[in-house]
C-alpha positions in Angstrom: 9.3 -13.5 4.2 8.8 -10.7 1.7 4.9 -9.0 1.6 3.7 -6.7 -0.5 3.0 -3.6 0.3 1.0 -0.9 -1.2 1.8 3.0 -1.0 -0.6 5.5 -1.6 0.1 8.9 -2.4 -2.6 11.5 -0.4 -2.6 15.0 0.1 -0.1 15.8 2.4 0.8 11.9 3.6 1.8 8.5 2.3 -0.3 5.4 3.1 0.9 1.8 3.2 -1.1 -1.2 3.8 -0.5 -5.1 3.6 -3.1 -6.9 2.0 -1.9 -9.8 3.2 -2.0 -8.8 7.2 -5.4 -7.0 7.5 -5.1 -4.0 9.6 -1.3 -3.9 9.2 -1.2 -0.2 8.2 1.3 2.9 8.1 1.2 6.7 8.0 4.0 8.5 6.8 4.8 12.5 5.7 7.4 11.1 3.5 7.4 7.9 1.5 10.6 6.7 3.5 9.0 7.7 6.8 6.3 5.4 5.6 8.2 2.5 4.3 10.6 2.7 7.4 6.7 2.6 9.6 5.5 -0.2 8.0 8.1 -2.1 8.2 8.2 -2.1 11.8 4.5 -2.4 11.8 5.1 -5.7 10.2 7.0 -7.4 12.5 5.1 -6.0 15.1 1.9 -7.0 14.0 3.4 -10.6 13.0 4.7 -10.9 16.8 1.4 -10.3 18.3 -0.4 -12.5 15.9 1.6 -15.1 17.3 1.4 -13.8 21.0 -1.8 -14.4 20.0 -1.7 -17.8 19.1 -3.1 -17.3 15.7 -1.9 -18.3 12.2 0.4 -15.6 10.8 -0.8 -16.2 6.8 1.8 -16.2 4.5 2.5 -13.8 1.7 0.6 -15.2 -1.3 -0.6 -11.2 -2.9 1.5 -10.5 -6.8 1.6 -7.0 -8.3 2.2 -6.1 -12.0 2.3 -2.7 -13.4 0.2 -2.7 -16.2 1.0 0.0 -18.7 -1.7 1.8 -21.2 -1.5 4.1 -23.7 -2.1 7.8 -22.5 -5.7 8.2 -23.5 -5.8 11.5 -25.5 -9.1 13.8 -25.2 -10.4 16.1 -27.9 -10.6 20.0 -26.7 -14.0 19.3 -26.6 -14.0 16.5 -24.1 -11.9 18.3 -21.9 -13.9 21.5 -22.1 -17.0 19.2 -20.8 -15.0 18.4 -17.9 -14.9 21.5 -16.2 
């Protein structure tokens, strides 16, 4: 089975979630560290969803990147900002 998983970049950490496995979640420093942890988290948490005797759902969540053109701001605008 393939989920998706998505990273988020923090601070000082890397976040990964599966939206299709609520609370299947991962903290990493690096985003390998993280991939590698929620990886493992996925399997784990699939094995005790079934130790549990409840319905492992299966992956059904798509991503697309959707690109934009950069938005450009006057001097101005940006002066307002800060």
């Amino acid at each position: 089975m393939e989920y998706l998983v998505v990273i988020e970049k923090g601070e000082s950490s890397y976040g990964a979630y599966v939206p299709d496995l609520p609370g299947c979640v991962a903290i990493g420093e690096t985003r390998p560290k993280v991939l590698k942890l929620i990886r493992e988290g996925i399997a784990l948490h699939i094995e005790a969803m079934r130790e549990a005797g409840e319905i492992v759902p299966p992956p059904t969540s798509k991503s697309e990147v959707v690109r934009i053109p950069a938005a450009k701001q006057s001097v101005r605008a940006t002066a307002q900002l800060r």
